[in-house]
KOLKE-159836 format. One record per atom (N, C-alpha, C, O): residue number from 1; atom name; x, y, z. Coordinates in Angstrom, 3 decimals, padded with zeros to 6 digits. Example, Ala and Ser with C-alpha at 12.3 -4.5 7.8 and 13.67 -1.06 7.14 Angstrom:
! residues 2
<site seq="1" atom="N" c1="013.190" c2="-005.690" c3="007.800"/>
<site seq="1" atom="CA" c1="012.300" c2="-004.500" c3="007.800"/>
<site seq="1" atom="C" c1="013.200" c2="-003.300" c3="007.800"/>
<site seq="1" atom="O" c1="014.236" c2="-003.319" c3="008.465"/>
<site seq="2" atom="N" c1="012.850" c2="-002.250" c3="007.080"/>
<site seq="2" atom="CA" c1="013.670" c2="-001.060" c3="007.140"/>
<site seq="2" atom="C" c1="012.900" c2="000.030" c3="007.870"/>
<site seq="2" atom="O" c1="013.409" c2="001.138" c3="008.039"/>
***
This chain:
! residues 72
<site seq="1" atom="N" c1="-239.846" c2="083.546" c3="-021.867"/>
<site seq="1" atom="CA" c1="-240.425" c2="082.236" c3="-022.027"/>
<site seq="1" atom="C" c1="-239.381" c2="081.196" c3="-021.645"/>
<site seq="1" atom="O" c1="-238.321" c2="081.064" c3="-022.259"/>
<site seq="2" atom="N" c1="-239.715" c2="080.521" c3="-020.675"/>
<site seq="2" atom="CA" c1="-238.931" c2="078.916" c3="-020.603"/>
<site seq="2" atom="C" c1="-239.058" c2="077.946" c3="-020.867"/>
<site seq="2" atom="O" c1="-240.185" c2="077.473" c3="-020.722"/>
<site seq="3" atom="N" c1="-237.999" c2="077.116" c3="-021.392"/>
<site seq="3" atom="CA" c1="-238.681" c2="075.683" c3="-022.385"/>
<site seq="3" atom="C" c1="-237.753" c2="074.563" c3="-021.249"/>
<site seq="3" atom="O" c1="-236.626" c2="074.651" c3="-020.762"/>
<site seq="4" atom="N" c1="-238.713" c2="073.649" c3="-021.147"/>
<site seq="4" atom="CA" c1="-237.825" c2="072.663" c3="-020.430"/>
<site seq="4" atom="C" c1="-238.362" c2="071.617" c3="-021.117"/>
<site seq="4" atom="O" c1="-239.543" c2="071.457" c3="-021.425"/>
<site seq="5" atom="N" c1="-237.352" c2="070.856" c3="-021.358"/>
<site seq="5" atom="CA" c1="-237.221" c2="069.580" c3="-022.223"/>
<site seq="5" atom="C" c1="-236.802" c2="068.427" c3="-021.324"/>
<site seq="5" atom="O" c1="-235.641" c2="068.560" c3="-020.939"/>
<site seq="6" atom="N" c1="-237.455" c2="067.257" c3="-020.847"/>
<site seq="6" atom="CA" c1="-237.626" c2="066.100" c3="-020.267"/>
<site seq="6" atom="C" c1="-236.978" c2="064.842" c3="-020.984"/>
<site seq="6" atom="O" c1="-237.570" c2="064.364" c3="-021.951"/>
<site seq="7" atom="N" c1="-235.979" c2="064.377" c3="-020.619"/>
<site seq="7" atom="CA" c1="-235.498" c2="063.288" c3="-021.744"/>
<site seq="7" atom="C" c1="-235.098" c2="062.144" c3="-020.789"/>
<site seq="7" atom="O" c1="-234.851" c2="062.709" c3="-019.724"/>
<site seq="8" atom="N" c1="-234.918" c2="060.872" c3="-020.644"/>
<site seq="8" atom="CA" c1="-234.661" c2="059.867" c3="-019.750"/>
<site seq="8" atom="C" c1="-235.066" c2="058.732" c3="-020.634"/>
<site seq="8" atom="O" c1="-235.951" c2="058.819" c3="-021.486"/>
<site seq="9" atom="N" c1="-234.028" c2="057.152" c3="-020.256"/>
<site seq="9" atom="CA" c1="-234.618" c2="056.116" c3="-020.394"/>
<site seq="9" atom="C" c1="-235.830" c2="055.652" c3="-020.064"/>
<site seq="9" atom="O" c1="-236.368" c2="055.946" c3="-018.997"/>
<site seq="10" atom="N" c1="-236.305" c2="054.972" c3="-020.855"/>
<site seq="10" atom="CA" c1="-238.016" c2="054.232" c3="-020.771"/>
<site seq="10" atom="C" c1="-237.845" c2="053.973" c3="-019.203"/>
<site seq="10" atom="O" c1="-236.920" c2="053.465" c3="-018.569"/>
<site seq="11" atom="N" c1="-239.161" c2="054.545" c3="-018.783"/>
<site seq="11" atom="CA" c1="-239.656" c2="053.977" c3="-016.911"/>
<site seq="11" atom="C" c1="-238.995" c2="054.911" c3="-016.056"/>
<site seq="11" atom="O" c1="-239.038" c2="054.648" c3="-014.854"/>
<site seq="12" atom="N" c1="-238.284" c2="056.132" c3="-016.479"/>
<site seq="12" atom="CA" c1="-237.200" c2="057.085" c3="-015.273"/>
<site seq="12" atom="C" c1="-238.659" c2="057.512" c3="-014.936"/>
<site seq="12" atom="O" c1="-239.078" c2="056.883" c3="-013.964"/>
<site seq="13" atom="N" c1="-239.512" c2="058.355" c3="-015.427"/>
<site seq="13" atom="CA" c1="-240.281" c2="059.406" c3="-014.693"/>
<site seq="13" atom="C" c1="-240.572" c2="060.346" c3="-015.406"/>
<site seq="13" atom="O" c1="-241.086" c2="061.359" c3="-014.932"/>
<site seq="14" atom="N" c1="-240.244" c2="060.174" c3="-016.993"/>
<site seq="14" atom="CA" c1="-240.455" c2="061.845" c3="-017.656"/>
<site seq="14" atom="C" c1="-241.746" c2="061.792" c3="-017.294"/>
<site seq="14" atom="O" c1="-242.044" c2="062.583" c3="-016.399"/>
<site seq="15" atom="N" c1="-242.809" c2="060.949" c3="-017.804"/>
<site seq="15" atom="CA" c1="-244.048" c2="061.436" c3="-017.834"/>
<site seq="15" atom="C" c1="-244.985" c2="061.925" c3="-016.884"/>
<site seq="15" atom="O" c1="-246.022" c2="062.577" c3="-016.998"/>
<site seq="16" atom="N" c1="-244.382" c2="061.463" c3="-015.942"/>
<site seq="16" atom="CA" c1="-245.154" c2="061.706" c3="-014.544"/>
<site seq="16" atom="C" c1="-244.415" c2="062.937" c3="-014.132"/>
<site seq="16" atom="O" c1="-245.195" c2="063.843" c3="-013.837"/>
<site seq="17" atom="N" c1="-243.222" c2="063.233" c3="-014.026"/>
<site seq="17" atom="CA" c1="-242.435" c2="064.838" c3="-014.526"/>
<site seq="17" atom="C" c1="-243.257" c2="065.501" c3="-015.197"/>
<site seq="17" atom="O" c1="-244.089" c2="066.230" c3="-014.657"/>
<site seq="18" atom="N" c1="-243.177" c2="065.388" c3="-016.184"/>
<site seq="18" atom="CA" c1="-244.210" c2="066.676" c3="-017.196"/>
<site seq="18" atom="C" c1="-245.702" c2="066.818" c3="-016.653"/>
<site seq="18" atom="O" c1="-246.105" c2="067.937" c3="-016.339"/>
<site seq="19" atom="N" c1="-246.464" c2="065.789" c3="-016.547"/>
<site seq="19" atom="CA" c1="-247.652" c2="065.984" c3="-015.821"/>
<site seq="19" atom="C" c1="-247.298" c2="066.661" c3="-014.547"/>
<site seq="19" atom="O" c1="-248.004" c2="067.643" c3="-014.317"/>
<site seq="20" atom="N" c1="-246.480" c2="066.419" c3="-013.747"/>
<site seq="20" atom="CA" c1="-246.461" c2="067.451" c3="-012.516"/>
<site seq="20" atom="C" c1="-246.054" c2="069.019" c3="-012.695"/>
<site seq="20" atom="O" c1="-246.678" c2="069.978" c3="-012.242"/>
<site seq="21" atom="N" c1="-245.032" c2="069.045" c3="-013.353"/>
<site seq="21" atom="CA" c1="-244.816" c2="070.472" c3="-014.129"/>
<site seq="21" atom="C" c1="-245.623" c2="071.072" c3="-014.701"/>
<site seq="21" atom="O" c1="-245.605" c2="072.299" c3="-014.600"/>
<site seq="22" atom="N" c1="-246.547" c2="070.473" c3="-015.447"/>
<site seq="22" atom="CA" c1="-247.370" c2="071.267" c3="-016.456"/>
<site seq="22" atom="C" c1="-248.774" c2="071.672" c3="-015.157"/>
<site seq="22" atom="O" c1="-249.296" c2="072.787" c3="-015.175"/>
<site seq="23" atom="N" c1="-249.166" c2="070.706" c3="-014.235"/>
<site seq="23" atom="CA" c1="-249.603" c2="070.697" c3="-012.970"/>
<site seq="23" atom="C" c1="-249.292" c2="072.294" c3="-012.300"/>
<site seq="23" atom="O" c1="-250.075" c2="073.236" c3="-012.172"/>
<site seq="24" atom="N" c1="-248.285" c2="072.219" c3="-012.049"/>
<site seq="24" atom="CA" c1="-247.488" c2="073.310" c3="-010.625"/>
<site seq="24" atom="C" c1="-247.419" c2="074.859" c3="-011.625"/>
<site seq="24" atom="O" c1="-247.493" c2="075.968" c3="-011.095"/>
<site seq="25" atom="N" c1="-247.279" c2="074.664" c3="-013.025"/>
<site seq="25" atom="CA" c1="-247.434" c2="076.073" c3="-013.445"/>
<site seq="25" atom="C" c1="-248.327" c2="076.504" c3="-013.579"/>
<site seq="25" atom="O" c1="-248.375" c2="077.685" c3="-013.235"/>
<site seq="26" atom="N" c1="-249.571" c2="075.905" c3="-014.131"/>
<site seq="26" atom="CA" c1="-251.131" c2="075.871" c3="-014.240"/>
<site seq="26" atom="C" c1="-251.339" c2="076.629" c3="-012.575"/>
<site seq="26" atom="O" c1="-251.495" c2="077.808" c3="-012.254"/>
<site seq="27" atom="N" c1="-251.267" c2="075.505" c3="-011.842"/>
<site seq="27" atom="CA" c1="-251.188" c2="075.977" c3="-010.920"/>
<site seq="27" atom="C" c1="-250.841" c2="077.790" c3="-010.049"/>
<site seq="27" atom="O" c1="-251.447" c2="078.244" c3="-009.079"/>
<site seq="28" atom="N" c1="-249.796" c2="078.398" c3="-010.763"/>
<site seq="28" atom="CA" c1="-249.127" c2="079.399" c3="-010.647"/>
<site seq="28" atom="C" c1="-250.005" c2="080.319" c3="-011.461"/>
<site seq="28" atom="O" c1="-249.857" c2="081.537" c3="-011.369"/>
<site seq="29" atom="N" c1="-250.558" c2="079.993" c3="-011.944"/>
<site seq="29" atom="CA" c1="-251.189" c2="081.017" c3="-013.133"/>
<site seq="29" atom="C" c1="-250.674" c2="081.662" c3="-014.240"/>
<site seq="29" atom="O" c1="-250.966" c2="082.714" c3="-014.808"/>
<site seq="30" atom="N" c1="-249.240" c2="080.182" c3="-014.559"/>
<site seq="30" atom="CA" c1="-248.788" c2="080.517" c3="-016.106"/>
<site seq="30" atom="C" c1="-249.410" c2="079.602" c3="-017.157"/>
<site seq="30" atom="O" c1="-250.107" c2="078.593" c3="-017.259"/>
<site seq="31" atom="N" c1="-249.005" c2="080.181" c3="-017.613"/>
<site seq="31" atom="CA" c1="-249.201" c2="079.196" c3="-019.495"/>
<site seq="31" atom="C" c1="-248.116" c2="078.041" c3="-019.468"/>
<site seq="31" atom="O" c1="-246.913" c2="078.210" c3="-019.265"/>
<site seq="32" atom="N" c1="-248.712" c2="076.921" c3="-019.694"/>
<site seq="32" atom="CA" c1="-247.920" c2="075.776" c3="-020.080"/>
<site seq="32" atom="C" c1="-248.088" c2="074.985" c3="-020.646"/>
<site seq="32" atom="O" c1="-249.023" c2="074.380" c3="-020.122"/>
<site seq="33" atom="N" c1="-247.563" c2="074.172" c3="-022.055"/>
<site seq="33" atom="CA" c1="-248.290" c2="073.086" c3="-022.880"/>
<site seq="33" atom="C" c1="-247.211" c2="071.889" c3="-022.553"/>
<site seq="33" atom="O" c1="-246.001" c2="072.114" c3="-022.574"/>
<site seq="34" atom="N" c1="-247.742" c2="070.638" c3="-022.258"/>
<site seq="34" atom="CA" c1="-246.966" c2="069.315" c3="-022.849"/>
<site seq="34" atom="C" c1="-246.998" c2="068.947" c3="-023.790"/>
<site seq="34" atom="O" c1="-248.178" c2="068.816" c3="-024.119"/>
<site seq="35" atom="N" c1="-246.276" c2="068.624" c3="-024.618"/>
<site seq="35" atom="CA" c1="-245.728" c2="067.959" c3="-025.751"/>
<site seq="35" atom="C" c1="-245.450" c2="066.510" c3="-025.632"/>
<site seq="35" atom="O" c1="-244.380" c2="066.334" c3="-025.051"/>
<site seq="36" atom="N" c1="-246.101" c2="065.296" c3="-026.014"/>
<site seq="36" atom="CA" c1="-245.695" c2="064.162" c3="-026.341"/>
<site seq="36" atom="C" c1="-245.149" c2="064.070" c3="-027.691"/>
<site seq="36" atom="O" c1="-245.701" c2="064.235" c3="-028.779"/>
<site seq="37" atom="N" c1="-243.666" c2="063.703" c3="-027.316"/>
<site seq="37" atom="CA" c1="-242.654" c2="062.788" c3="-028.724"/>
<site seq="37" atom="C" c1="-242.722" c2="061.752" c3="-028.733"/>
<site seq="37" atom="O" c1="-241.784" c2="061.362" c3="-029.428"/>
<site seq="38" atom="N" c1="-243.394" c2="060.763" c3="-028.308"/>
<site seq="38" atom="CA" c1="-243.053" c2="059.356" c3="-028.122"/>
<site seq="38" atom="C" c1="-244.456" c2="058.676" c3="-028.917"/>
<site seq="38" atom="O" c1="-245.523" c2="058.688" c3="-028.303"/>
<site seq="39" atom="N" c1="-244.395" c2="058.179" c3="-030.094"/>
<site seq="39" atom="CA" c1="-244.820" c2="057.734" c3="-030.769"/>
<site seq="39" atom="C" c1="-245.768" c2="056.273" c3="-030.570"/>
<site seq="39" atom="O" c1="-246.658" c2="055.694" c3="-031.193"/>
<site seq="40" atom="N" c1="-245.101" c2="056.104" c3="-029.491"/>
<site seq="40" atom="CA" c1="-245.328" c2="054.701" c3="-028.711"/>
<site seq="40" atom="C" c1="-246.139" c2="054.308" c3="-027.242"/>
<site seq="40" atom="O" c1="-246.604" c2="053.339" c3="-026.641"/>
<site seq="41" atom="N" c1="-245.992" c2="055.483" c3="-027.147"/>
<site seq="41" atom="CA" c1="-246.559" c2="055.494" c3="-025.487"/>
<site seq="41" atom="C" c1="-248.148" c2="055.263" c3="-025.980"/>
<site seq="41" atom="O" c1="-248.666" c2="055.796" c3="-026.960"/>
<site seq="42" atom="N" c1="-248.974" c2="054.052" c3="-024.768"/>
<site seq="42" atom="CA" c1="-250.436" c2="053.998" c3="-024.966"/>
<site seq="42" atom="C" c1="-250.913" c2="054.823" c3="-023.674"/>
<site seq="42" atom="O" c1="-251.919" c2="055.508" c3="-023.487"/>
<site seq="43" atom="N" c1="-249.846" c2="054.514" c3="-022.868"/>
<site seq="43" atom="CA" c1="-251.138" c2="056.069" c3="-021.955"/>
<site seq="43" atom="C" c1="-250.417" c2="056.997" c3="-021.235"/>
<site seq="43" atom="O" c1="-249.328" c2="056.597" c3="-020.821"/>
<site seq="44" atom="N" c1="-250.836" c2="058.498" c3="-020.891"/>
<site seq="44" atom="CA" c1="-249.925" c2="059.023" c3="-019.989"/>
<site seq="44" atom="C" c1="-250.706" c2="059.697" c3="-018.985"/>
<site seq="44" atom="O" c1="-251.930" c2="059.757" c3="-019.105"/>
<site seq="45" atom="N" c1="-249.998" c2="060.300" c3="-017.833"/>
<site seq="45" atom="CA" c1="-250.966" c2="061.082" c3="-017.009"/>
<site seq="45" atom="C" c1="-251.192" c2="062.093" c3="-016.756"/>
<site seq="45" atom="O" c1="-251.614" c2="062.487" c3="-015.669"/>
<site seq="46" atom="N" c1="-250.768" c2="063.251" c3="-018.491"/>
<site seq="46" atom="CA" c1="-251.315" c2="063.837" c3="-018.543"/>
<site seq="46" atom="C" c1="-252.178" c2="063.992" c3="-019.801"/>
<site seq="46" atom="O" c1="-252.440" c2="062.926" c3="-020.359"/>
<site seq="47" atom="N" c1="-252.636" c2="065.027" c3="-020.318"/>
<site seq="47" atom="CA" c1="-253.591" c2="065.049" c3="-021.670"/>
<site seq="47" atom="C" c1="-252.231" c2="066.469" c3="-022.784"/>
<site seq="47" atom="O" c1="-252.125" c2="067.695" c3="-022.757"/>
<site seq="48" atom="N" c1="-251.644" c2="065.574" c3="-023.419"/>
<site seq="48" atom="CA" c1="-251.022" c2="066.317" c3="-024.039"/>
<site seq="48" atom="C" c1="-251.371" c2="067.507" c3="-024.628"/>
<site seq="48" atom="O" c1="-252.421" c2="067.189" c3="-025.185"/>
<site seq="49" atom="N" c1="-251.201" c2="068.579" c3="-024.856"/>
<site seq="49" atom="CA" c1="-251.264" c2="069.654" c3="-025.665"/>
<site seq="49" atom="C" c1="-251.053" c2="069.486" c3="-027.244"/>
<site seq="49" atom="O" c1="-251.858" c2="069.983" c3="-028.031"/>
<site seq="50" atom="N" c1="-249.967" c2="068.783" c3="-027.656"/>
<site seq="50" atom="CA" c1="-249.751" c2="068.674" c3="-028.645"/>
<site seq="50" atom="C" c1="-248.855" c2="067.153" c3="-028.857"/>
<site seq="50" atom="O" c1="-247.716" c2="067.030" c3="-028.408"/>
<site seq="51" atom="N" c1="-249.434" c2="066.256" c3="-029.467"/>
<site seq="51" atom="CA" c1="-249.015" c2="064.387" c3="-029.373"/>
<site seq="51" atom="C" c1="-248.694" c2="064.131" c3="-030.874"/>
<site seq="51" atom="O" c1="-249.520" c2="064.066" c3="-031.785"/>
<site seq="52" atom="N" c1="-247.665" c2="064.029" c3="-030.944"/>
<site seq="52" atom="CA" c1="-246.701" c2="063.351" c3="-032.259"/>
<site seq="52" atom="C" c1="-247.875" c2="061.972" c3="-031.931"/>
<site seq="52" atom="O" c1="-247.909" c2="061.386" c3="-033.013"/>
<site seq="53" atom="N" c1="-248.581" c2="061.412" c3="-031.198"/>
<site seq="53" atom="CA" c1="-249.318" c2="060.037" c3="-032.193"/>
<site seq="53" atom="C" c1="-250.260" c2="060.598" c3="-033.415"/>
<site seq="53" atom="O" c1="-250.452" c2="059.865" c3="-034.386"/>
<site seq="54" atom="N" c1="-250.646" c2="061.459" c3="-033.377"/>
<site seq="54" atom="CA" c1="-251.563" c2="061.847" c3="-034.052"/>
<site seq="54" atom="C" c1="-251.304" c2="061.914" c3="-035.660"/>
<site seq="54" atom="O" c1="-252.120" c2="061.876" c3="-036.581"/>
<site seq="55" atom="N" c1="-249.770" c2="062.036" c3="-035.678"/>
<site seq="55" atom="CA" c1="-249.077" c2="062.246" c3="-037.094"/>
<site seq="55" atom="C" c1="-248.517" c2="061.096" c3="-037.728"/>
<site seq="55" atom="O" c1="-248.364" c2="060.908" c3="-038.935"/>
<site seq="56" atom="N" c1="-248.174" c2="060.199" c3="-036.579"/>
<site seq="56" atom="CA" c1="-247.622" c2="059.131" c3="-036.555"/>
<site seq="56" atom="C" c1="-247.691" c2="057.603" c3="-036.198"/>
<site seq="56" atom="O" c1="-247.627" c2="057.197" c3="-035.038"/>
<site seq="57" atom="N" c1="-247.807" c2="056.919" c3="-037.125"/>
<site seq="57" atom="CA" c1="-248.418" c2="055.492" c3="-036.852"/>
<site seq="57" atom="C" c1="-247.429" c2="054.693" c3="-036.550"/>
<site seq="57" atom="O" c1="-246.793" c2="054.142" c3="-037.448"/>
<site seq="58" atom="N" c1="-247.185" c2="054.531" c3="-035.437"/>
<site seq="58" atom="CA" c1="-246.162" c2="053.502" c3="-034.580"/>
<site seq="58" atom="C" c1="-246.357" c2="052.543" c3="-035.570"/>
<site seq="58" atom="O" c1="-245.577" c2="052.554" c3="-036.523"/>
<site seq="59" atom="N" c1="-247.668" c2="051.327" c3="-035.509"/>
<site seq="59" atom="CA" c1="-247.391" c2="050.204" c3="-036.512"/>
<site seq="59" atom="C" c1="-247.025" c2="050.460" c3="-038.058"/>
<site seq="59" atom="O" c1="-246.542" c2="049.508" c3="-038.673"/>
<site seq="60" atom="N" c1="-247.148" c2="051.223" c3="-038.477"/>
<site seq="60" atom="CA" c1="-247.045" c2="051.404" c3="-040.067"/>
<site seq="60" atom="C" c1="-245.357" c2="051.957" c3="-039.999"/>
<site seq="60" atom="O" c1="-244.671" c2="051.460" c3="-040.892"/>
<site seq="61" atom="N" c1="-244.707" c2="052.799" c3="-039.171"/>
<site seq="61" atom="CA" c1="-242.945" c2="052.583" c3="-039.026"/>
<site seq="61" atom="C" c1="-242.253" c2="051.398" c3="-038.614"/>
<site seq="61" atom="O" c1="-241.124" c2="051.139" c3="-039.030"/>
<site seq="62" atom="N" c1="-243.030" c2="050.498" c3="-037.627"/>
<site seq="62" atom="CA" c1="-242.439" c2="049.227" c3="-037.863"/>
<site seq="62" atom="C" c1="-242.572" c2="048.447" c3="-039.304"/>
<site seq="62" atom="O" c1="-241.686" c2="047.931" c3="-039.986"/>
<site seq="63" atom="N" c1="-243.617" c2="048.517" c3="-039.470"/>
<site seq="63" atom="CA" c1="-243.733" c2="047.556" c3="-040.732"/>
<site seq="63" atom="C" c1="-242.859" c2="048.017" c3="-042.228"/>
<site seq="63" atom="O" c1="-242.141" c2="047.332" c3="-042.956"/>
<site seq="64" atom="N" c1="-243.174" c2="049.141" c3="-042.296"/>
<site seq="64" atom="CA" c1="-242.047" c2="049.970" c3="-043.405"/>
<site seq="64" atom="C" c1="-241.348" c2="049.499" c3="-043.479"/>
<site seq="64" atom="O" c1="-241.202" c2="048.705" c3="-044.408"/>
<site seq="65" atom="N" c1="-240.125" c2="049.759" c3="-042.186"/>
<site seq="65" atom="CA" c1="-238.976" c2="049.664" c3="-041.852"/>
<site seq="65" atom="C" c1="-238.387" c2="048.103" c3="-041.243"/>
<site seq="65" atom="O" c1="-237.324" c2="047.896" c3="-040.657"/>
<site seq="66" atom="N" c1="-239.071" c2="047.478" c3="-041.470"/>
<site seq="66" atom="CA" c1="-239.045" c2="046.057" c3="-040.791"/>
<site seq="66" atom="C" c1="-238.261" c2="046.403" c3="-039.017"/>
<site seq="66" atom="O" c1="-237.196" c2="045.927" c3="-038.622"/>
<site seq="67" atom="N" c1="-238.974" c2="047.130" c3="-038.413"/>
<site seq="67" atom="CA" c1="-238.496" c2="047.460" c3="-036.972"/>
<site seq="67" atom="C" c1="-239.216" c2="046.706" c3="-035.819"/>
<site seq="67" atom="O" c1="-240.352" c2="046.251" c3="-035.953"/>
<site seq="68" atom="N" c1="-238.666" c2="046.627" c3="-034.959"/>
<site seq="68" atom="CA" c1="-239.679" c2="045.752" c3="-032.951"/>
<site seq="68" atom="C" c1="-240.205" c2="046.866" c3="-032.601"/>
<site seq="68" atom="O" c1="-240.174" c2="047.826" c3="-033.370"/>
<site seq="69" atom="N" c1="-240.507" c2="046.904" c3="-031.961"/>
<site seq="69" atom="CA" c1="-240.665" c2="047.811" c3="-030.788"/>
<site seq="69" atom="C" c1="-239.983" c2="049.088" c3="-030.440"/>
<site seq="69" atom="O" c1="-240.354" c2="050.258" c3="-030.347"/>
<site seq="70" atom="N" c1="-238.719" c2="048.378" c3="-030.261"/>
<site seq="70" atom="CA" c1="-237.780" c2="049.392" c3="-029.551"/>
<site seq="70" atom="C" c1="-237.122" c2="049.900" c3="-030.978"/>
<site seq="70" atom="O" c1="-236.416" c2="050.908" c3="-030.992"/>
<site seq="71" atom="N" c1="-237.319" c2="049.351" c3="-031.848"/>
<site seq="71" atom="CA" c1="-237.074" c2="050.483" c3="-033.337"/>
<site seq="71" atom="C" c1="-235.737" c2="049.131" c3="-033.200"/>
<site seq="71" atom="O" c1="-234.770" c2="049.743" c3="-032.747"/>
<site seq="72" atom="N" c1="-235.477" c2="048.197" c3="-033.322"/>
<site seq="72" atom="CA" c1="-234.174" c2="047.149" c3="-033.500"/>
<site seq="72" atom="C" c1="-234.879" c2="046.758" c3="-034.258"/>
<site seq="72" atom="O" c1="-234.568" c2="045.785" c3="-034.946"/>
***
């Protein structure tokens, strides 16, 4: 099994990365899930497998935590 993990500043390309990856193995006729960590993201181009929003309420950790956006 191979795990590849996608990490970059906001706007590099992970997401459009993982959608193409998860794309090209599908493709191949392996098994592959995406994983969204980003709590924040409103859209991506692919359909996650498994999405930390679901657990996690972006507005209700700002407000807790008196946080912006970018968690400052």
């Amino acid at each position: 099994m191979d795990l590849i993990f996608v990490t970059g500043t906001a706007g590099s390309g992970k997401s459009l990365l993982t959608s193409a990856l998860k794309r090209w193995y599908v493709s191949r006729g392996e098994e592959a899930i995406a994983v969204n960590l980003d709590p924040g993201v409103v859209t991506l181009p692919y359909e996650p497998d498994v999405d930390v929003r679901l657990r996690v309420n972006l507005q209700e950790v700002m407000e807790n935590y008196e946080l912006g956006p970018t968690g400052l």
